[in-house]
matplotlib code that plots the C-alpha trace (Angstrom):
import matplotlib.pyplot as plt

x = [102.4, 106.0, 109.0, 108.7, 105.2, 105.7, 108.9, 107.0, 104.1, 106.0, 108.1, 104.5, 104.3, 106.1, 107.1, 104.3, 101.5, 103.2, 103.6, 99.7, 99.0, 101.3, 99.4, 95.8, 97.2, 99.0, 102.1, 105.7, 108.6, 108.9, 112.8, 112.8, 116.2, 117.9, 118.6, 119.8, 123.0, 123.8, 121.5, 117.8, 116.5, 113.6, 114.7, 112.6, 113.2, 113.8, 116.5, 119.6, 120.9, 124.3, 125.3, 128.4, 129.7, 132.5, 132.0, 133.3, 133.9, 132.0, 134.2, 135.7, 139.0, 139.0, 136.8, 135.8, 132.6, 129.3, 131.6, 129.2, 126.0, 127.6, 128.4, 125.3, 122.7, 120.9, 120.1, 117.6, 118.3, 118.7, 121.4, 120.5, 123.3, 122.9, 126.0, 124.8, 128.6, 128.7, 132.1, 132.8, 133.3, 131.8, 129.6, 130.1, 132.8, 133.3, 134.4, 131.5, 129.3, 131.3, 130.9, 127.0, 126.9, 128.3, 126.3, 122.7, 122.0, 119.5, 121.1, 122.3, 121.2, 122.9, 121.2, 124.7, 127.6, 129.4, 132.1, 132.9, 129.8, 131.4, 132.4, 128.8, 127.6, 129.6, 128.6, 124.8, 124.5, 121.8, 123.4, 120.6, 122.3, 122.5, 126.0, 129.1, 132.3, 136.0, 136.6, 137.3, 135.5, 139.5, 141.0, 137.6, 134.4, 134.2, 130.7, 128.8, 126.4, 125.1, 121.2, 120.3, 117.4, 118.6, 117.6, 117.3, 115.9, 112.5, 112.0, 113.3, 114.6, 114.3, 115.9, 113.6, 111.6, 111.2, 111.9, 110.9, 113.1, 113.1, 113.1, 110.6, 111.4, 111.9, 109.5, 109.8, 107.4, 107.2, 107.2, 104.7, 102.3, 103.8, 100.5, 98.0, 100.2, 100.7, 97.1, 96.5, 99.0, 97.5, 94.1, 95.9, 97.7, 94.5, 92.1, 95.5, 95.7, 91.7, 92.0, 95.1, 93.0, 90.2, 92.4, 94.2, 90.6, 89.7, 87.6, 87.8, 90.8, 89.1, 86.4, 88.4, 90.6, 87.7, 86.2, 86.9, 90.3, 90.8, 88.9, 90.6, 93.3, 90.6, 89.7, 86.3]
y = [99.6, 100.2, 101.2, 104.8, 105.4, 104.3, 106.7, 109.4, 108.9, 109.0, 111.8, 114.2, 113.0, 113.3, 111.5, 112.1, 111.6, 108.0, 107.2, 108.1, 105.7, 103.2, 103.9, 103.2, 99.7, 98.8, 98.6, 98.5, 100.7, 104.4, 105.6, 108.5, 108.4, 109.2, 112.5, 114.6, 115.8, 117.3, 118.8, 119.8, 117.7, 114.9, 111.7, 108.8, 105.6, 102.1, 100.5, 98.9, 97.8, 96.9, 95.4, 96.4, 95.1, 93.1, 89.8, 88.2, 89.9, 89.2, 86.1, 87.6, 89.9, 92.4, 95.6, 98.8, 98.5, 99.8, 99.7, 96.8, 98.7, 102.1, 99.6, 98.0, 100.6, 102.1, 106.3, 107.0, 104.1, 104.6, 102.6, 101.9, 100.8, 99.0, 99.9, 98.9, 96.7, 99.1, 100.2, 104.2, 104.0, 104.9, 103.5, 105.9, 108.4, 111.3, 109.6, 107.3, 110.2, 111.2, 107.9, 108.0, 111.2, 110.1, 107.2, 108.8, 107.4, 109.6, 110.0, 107.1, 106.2, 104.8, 103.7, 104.3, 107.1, 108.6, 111.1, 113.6, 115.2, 118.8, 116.9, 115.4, 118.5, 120.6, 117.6, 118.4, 114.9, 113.9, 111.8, 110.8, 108.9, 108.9, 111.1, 112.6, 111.0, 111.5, 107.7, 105.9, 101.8, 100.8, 97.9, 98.4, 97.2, 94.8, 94.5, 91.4, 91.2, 93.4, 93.2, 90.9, 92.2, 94.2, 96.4, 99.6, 101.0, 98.7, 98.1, 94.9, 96.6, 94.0, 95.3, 96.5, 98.3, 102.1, 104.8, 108.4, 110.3, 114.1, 116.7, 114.7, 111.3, 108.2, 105.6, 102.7, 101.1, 96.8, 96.5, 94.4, 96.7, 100.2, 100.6, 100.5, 102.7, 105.6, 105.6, 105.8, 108.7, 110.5, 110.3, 111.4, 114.7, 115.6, 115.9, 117.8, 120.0, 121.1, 121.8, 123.8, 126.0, 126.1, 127.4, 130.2, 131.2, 132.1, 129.0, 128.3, 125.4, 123.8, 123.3, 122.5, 120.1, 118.8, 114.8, 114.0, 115.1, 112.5, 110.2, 109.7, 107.3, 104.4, 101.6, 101.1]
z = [95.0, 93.8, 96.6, 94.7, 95.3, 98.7, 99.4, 97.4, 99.7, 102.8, 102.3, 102.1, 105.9, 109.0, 111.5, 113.9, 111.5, 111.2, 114.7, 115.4, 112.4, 114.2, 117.2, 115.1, 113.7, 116.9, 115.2, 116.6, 114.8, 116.7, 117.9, 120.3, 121.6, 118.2, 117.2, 114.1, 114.0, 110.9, 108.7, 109.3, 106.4, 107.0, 105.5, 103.7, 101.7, 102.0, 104.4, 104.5, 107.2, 109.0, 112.4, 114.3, 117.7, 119.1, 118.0, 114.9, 112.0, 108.2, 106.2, 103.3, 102.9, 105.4, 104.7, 106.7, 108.6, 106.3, 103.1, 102.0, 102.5, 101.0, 97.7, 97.9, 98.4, 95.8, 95.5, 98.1, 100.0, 103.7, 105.8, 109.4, 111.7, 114.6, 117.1, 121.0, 121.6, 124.6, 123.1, 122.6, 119.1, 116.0, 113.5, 110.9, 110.0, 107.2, 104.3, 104.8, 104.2, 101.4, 99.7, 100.5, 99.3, 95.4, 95.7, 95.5, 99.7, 101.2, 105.2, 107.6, 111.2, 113.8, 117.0, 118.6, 118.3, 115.1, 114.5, 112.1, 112.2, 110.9, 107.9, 107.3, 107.7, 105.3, 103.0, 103.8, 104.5, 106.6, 109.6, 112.9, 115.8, 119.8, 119.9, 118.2, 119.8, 118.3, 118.8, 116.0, 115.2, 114.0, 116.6, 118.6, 116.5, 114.0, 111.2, 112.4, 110.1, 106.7, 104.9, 108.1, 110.7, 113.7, 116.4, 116.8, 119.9, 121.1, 116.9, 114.7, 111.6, 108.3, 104.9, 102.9, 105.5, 105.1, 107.7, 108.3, 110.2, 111.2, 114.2, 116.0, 116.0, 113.6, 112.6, 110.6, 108.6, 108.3, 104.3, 104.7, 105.9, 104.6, 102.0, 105.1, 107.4, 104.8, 104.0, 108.3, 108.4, 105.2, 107.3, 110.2, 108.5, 106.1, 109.3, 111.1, 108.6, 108.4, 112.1, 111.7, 108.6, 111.4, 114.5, 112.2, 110.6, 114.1, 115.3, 119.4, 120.1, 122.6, 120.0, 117.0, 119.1, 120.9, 121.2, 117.5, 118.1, 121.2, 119.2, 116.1, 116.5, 117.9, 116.0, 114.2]

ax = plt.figure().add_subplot(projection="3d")
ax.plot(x, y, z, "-o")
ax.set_aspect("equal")
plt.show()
């Protein structure tokens, strides 16, 4: 299966259907502590990712953090940022956005803070992170590492990987085994949505979300 099926696939789900389906396959890759801060879009697609800290900075001419990814990514893409130097600053700023924005890339997230939320905003530009802080990376944080494996929150993030993110939560998806978790999750939210038709039809909850309710996420 194609990366577009995949991100096609994924975008019909949300986030909890995929973290039960994680649950199922006993599978690592759901972030709780990250929140939306700018639009109320759910996000989907295929990752880039970027590492920011304190250490030293890429070889090369000097260039502002995430400029790489932004140049690199294709539409759709996702950039995922891993900021946990323990330094106030941000890892991601409004002309970012506006640069992800003309490039096609589908919403950022930073497991750490950002600024100029407003801005992303205005842009409807989907931005998830820990916080909004007015401090900016400049003399503080340098970008470590770009397209390499990070972390964000308990999960290892590889390029490549795909994310959901929305009001609930974010979960990433190994590439690896992205086929097999959609179809889990598409289990998952077909069965969820027959009980939903049978709760508004008038059917008793505690029968319609009864033992094959508790049941479903086991393992055959």
């Amino acid at each position: 299966m194609n990366t577009n099926d995949i991100v096609k696939r994924l975008k019909q789900l949300d986030t909890p259907a995929v973290s039960d389906a994680l649950d199922r396959l006993e599978l690592p890759g759901r972030v709780t502590h990250l929140r939306r801060l700018t639009t109320e879009q759910r996000i989907a697609g295929q990752v880039l990712t970027v590492k920011l800290g304190t250490g030293e900075a890429l070889e090369g001419p000097p260039r502002h953090l995430c400029t790489s990814a932004v140049e690199a990514a294709n539409p759709g893409d996702i950039l995922v940022i891993e900021q946990r130097s323990g330094v106030e600053a941000a890892g991601w700023g409004g002309i970012l956005s506006n640069g992800a924005k003309v490039r096609g890339i589908a919403g950022i997230i930073c497991d750490g803070p950002v600024r100029d939320v407003d801005e992303s905003r205005d842009l409807n530009f989907p931005v998830f992170a820990d916080r909004a802080v007015p401090t900016t990376a400049r003399g503080r944080i340098v970008e470590e590492a770009f397209n390499e494996a990070i972390s964000v929150g308990d999960a290892t993030v590889t390029p490549g990987d795909y994310v959901l993110a929305d009001g609930s939560g974010i979960c990433f998806l190994i590439a690896g085994r992205a086929e097999q978790i959609l179809a889990v999750a598409e289990m998952v939210a077909k069965r969820e949505a027959l009980m939903t038709k049978a709760v508004l039809a008038g059917e008793p909850i505690s029968q319609v979300m009864g033992a094959d309710y508790e049941d479903m996420l086991r393992k055959d």
